[in-house]
C-alpha positions as CSV (number, residue, x, y, z in Angstrom):
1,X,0.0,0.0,0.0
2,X,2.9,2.2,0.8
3,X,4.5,1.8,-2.7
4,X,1.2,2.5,-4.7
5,X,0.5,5.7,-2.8
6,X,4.1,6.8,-2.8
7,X,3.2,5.9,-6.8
8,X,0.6,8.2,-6.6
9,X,2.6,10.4,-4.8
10,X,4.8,10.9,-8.1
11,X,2.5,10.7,-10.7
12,X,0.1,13.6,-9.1
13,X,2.7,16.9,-10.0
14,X,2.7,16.5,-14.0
15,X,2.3,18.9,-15.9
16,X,-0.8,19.8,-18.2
17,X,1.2,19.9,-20.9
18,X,2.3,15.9,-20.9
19,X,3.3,16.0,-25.2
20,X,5.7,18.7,-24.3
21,X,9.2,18.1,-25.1
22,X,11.8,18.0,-22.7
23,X,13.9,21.3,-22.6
24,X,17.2,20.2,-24.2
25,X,20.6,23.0,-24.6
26,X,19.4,26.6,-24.2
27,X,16.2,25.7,-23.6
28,X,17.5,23.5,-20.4
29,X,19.3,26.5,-19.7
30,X,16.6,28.8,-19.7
31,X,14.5,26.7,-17.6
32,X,17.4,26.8,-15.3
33,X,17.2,30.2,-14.7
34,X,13.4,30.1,-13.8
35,X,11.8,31.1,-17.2
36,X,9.8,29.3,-19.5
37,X,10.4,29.4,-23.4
38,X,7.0,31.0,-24.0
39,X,7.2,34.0,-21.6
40,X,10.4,35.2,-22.9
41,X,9.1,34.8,-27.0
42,X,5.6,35.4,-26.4
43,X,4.8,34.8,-30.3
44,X,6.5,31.9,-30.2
45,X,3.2,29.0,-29.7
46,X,3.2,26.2,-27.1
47,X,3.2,23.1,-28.2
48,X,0.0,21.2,-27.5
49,X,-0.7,17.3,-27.6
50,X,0.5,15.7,-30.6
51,X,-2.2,13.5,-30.6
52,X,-4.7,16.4,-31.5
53,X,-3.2,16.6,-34.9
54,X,-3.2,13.0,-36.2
55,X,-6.4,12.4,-38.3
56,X,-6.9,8.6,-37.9
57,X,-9.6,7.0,-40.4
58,X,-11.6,3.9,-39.4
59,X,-12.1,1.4,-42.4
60,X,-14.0,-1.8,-41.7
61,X,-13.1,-1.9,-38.3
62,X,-9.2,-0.8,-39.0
63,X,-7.5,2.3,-38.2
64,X,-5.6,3.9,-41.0
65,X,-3.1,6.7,-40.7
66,X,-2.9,9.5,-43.5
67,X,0.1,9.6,-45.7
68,X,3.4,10.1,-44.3
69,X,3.3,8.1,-41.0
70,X,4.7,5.5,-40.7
71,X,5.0,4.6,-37.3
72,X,3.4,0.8,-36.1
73,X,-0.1,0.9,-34.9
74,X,0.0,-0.6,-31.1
75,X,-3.0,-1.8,-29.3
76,X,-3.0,1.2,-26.7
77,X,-2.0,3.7,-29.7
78,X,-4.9,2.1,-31.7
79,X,-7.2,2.2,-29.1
80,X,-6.5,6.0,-28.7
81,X,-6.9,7.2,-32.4
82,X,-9.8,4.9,-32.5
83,X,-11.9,6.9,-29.7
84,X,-10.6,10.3,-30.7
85,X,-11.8,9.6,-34.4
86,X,-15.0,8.3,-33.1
87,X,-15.6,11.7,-30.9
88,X,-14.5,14.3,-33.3
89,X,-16.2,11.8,-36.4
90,X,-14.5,13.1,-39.7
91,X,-13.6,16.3,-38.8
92,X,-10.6,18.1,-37.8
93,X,-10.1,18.9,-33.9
94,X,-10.4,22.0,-32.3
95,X,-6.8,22.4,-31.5
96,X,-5.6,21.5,-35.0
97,X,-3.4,23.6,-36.1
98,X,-4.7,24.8,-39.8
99,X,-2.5,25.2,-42.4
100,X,-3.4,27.8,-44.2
101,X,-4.0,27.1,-48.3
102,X,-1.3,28.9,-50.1
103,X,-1.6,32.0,-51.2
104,X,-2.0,33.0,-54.7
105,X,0.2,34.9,-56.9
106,X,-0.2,38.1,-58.0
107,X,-1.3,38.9,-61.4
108,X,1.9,40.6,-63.4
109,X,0.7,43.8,-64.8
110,X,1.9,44.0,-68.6
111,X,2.5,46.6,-70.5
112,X,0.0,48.1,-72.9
113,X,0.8,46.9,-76.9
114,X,0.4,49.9,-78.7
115,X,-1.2,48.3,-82.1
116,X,-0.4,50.2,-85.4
117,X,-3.4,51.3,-87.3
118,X,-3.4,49.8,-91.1
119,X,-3.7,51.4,-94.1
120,X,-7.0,51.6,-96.0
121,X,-5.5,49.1,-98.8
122,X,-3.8,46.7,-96.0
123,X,-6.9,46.5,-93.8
124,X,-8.7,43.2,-95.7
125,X,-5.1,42.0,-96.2
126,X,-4.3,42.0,-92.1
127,X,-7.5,40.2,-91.7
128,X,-7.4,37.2,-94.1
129,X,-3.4,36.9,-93.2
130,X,-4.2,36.7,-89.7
131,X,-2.6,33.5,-88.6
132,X,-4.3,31.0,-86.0
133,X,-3.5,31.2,-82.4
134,X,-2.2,27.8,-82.3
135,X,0.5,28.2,-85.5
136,X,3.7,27.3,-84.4
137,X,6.4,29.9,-84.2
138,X,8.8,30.6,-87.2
139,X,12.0,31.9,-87.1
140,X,12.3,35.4,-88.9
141,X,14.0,35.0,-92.5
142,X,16.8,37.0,-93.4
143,X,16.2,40.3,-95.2
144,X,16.8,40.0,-99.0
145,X,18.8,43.2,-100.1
146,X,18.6,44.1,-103.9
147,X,22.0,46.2,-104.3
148,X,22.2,48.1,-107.0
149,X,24.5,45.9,-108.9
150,X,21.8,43.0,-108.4
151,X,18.9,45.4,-110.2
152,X,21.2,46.5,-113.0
153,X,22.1,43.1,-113.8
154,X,18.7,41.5,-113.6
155,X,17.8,44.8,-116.0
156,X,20.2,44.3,-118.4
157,X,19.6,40.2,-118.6
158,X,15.9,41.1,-119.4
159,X,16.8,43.3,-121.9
160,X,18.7,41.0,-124.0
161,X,16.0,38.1,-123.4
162,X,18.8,36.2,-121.4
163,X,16.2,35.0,-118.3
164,X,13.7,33.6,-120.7
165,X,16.3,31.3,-122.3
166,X,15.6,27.7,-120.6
167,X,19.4,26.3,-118.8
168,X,20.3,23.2,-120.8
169,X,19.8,19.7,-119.6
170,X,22.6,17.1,-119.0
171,X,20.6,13.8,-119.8
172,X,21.6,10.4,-117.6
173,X,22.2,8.2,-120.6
174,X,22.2,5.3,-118.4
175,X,19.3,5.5,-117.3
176,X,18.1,2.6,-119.2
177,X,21.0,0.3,-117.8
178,X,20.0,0.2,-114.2
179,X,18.9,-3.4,-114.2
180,X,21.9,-4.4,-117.0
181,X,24.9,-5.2,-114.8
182,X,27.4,-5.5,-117.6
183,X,27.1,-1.7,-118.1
184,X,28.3,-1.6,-114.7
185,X,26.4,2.2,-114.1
186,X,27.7,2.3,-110.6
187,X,31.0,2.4,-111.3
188,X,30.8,3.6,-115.8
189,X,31.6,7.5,-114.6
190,X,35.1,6.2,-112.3
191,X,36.0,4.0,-115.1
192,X,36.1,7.1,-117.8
193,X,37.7,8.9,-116.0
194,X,40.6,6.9,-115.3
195,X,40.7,6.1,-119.0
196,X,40.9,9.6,-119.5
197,X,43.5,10.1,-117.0
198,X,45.5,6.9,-118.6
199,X,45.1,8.0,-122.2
200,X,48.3,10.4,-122.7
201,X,50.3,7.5,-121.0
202,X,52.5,5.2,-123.5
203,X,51.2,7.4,-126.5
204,X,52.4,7.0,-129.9
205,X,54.5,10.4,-131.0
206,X,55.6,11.8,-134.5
207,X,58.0,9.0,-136.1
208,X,58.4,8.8,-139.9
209,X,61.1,11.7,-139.4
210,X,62.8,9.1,-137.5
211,X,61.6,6.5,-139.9
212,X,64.3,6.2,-143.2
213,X,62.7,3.9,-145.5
214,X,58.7,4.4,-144.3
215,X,56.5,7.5,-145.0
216,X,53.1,8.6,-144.7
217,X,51.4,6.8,-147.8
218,X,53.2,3.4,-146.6
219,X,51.4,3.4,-143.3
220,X,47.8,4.2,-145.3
221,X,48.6,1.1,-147.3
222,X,49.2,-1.3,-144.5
223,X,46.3,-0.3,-142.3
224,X,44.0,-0.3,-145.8
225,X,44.9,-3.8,-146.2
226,X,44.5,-4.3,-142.5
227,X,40.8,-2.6,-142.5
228,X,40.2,-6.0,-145.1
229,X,41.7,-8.5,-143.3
230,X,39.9,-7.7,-139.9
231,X,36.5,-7.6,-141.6
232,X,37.5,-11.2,-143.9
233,X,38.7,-12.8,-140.3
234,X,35.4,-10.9,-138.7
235,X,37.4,-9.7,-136.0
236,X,35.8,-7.4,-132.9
237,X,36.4,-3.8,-133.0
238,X,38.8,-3.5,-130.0
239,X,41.0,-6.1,-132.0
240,X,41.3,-3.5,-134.9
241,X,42.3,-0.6,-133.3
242,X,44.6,-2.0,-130.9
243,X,46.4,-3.8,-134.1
244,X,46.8,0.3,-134.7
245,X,47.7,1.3,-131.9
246,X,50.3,-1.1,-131.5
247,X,51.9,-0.3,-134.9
248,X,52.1,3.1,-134.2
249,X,53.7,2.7,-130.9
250,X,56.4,0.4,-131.7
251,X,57.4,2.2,-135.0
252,X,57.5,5.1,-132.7
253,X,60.8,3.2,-130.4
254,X,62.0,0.9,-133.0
255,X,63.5,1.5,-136.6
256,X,61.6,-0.8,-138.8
257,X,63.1,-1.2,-142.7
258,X,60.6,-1.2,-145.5
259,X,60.4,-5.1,-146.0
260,X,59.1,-5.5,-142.9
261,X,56.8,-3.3,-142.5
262,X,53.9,-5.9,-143.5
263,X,55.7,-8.2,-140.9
264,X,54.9,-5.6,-138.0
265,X,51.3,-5.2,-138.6
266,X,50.6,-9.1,-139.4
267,X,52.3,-9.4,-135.5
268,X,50.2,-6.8,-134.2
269,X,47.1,-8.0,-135.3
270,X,48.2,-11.4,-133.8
271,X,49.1,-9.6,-130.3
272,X,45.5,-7.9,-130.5
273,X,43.7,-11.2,-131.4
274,X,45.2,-13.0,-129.0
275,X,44.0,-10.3,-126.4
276,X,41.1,-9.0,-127.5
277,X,39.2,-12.4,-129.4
278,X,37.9,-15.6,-127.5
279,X,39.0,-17.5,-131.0
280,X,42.2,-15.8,-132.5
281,X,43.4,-16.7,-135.5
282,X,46.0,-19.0,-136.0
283,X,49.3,-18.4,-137.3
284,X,48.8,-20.3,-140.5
285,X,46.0,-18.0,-141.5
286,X,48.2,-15.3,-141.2
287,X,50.7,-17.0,-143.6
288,X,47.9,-17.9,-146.0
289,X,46.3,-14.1,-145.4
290,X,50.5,-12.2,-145.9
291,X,50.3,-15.0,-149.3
292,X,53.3,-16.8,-147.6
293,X,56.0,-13.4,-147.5
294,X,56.5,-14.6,-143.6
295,X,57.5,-18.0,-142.2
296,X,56.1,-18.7,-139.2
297,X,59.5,-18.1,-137.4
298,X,59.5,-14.7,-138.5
299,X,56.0,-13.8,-137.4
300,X,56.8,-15.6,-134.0
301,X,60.1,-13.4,-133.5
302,X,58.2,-10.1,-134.4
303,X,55.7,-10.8,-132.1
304,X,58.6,-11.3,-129.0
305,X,60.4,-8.1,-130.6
306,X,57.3,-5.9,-130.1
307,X,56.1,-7.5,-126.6
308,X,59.2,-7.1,-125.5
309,X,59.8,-3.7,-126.5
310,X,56.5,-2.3,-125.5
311,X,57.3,-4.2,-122.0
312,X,54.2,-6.3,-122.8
313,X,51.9,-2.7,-122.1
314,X,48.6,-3.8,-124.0
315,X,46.0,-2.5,-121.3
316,X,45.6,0.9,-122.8
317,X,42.6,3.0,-123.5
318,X,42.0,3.4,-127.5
319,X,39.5,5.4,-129.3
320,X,37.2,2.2,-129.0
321,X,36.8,2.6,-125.6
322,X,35.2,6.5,-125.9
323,X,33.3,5.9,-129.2
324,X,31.4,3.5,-127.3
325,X,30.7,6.4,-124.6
326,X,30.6,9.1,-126.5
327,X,27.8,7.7,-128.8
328,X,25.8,6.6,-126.5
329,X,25.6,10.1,-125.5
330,X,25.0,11.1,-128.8
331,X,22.0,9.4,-128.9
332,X,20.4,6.2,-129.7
333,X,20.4,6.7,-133.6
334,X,21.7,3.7,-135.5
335,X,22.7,5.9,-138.6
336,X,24.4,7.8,-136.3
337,X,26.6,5.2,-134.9
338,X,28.1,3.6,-137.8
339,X,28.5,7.4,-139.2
340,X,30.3,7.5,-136.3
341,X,32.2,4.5,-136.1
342,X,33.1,5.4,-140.2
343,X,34.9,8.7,-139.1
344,X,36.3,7.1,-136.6
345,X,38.4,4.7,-138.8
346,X,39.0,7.5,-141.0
347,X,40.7,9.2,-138.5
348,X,42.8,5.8,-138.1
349,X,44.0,6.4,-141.3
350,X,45.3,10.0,-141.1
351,X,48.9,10.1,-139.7
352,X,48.1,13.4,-138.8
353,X,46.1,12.3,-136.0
354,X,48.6,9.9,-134.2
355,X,50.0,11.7,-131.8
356,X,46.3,13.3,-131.0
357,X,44.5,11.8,-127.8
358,X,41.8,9.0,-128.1
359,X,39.0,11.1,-126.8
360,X,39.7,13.8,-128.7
361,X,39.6,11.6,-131.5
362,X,36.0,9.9,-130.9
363,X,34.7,13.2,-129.7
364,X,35.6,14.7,-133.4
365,X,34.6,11.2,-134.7
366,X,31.4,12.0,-133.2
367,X,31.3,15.9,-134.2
368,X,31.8,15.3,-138.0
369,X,28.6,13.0,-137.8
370,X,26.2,14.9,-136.7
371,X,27.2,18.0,-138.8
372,X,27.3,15.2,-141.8
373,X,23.3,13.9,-141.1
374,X,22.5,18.0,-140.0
375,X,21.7,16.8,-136.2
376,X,20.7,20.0,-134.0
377,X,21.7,21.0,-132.1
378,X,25.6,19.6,-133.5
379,X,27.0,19.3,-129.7
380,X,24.9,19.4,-126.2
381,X,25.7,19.8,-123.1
382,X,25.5,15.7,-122.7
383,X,28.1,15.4,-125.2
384,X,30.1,18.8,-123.5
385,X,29.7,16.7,-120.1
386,X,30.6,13.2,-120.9
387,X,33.4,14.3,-123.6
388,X,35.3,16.9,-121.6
389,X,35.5,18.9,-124.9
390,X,33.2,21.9,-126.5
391,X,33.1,22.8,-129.7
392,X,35.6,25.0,-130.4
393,X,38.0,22.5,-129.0
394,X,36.9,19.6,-132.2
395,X,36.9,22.3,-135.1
396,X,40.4,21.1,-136.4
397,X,40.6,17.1,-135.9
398,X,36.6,17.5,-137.6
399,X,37.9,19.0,-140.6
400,X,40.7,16.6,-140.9
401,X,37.6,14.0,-140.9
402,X,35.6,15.8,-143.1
403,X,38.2,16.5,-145.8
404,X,38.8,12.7,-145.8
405,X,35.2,11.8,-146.2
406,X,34.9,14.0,-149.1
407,X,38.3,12.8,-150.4
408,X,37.6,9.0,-150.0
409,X,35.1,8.3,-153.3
410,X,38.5,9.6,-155.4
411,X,41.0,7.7,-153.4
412,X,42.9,4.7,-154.1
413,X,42.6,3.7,-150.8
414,X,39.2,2.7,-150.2
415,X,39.0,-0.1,-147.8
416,X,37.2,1.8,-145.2
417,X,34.7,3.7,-148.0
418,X,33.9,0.5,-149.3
419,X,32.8,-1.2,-145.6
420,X,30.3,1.5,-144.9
421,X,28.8,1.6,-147.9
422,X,27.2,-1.8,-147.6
423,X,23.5,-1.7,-146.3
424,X,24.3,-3.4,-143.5
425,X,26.0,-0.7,-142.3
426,X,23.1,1.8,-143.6
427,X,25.5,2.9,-146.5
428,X,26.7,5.8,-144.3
429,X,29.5,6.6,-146.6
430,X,27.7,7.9,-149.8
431,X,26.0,10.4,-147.8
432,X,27.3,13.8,-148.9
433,X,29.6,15.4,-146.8
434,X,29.3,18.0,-144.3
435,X,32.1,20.8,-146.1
436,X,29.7,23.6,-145.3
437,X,28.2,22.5,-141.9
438,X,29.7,25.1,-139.3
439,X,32.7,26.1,-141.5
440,X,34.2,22.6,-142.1
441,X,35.1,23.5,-145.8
């Protein structure tokens, strides 16, 4: 009995304040010195029972704290927030402290847009131009500024009827060779350009002043009789004019006497077969074909002789190899081809236009034809762009060509006049010739 009332005894001075928290630091020191927190910061708010803020919810039975407390539910705990939510029902308590809603901010005062009256004509415009609320912002363009120089220009363009003439086209010409993969169109443009990079390598140069016993009308006459003896054996183009362009090379390093002459094309034409052909010819033929002036020793030995001094170089671009371009680019014409392919071998035949470059060559080739069957206009921009030359450039080597087209029914030498002339080859020689076409007379 003594120890419960002396329990009693120590419970009974407690202070009405029980949530308080104990003074701790200044606060201990404060309380020390006889003064409460509260009377010496009289704004500052007591603390009151922290069990008048916690808003429990009953839910079948269960108490549920709000949001953001976390701490475990006990049976004496529970049974507390269960009979203060049952007295103050949903509600808040009295002594909860409200928080007050937050407060809201102040509308920002702009400044007045001062809004530029239109003028009488602009007023419908400003109206229909009106763009929608909703249109998405664009970045301002920059200011175009006509200079003076820009207006006189543009005057003096539209007074000579320069803007109204349409720019000229380059045409893809393979175009039709997308799904053909031996035209190789992915790769045709590198490939030209290589050749034309490779074309003034290993060149022939000017040799009959070098050469004592040959001369100009001694070369015509082999590569006449050549001209037949690639058409009786029905040899490929390439084989022909790599049989020239061997000739020419080798008589341009090696001193060749007069009988042998015939010797060095027969070998040629035997190194360009053997190249160029899937069935060259054998050497027998070439016997039976010379009408037995060479043994087969001596065709043999040539053919070493001029391998080895040409250091067996026979991958070179010849004007095959850009006629085939360049006409395509000239256009799908048949009668234009073979006119074309007929100047060409002209131009074979012309010593003058040895030392010339292949492409310049075909380009003239292809020049002199349409001025001979009156194409227009005579050269494009897709023969300017694919040939690398314009038309100033293929005034002389065309009149070269032209001058041996209208020299050819009068000359002795009429292999090549005789070939076109066949229909087979739309008889592209007897046409007249073009001596008054864009001053080729």
């Amino acid at each position: 009995m003594a120890t419960r009332h002396h329990q009693h005894a120590a419970a009974a001075p407690q202070p009405a304040n029980r949530g308080a928290a104990v003074p701790t630091g200044k606060q201990k020191a404060a309380a020390a010195a006889g003064g409460r927190p509260e009377e010496r910061n009289p704004r500052r708010r007591a603390l009151g029972d922290i069990g008048n803020l916690v808003h429990a919810t009953v839910l079948d039975g269960k108490v549920q704290l709000p949001e953001g407390i976390n701490r475990p539910i006990t049976r004496s705990f529970g049974a507390q927030l269960l009979k203060k939510a049952q007295a103050n029902g949903a509600g808040a308590s009295k002594n909860a402290i409200a928080v007050p809603p937050p407060a809201a901010p102040k509308p920002v005062a702009r400044r007045p847009v001062l809004k530029v009256a239109p003028r009488p004509g602009q007023a419908a415009k400003g109206e229909d131009n009106r763009k929608p609320e909703g249109a998405a912002h664009k970045l301002p363009r920059k200011k175009v500024v006509n200079t003076l120089t820009k207006v006189l220009s543009h005057r003096s363009k539209e007074a000579c009827g320069l803007n109204s003439i349409p720019k000229a086209v380059v045409e893809d010409i393979d175009k039709l060779d997308g799904d053909n993969e031996l035209a190789v169109v992915d790769y045709i443009e590198d490939i030209y350009s290589y050749y034309k990079a490779a074309q003034h390598e290993s060149r022939p140069v000017d040799y009959i002043g070098r050469q004592p016993d040959i001369d100009t009308n001694m070369r015509a006459i082999l590569l006449d009789w050549l001209v037949e003896v690639a058409h009786k054996f029905e040899l490929m183009p390439e084989s022909f004019y790599l049989t020239v362009y061997i000739i020419d090379r080798f008589l341009s390093m090696q001193v060749v006497p007069r009988r042998d002459l015939q010797l060095v094309g027969v070998a040629a034409m035997l190194i360009a077969c053997k190249y160029e052909e899937i069935w060259a010819p054998e050497v027998n033929d070439l016997i039976l074909i010379a009408d037995n002036t060479y043994s087969r020793q001596r065709i043999l030995g040539m053919e070493k002789s001029i391998l080895n001094r040409m250091s067996w170089n026979l991958t070179v671009p010849t004007p095959y190899v850009f006629l085939v371009r360049f006409a395509k680019a000239a256009g799908s014409d048949k009668e234009l081809e073979h006119m074309v392919f007929f100047f060409a071998e002209l131009a074979l035949m012309e010593y003058r236009l040895v030392s010339v470059c292949p492409s310049l060559v075909a380009a003239s080739a292809v020049y002199a034809a349409r001025c001979t069957l009156k194409k227009t206009p005579i050269w494009t921009e897709t023969l300017k762009h694919h040939t690398g030359f314009s038309e100033l450039q293929l005034m002389e080597p065309a009149k070269v060509l032209v001058a041996s087209h209208a020299a050819a029914p009068l000359n002795t030498l009429k292999a090549v006049y005789k070939k076109y002339s066949c229909d087979q080859l739309a008889r592209v020689a007897l046409r007249p010739p073009a001596l008054a076409a864009q001053g080729l007379a």
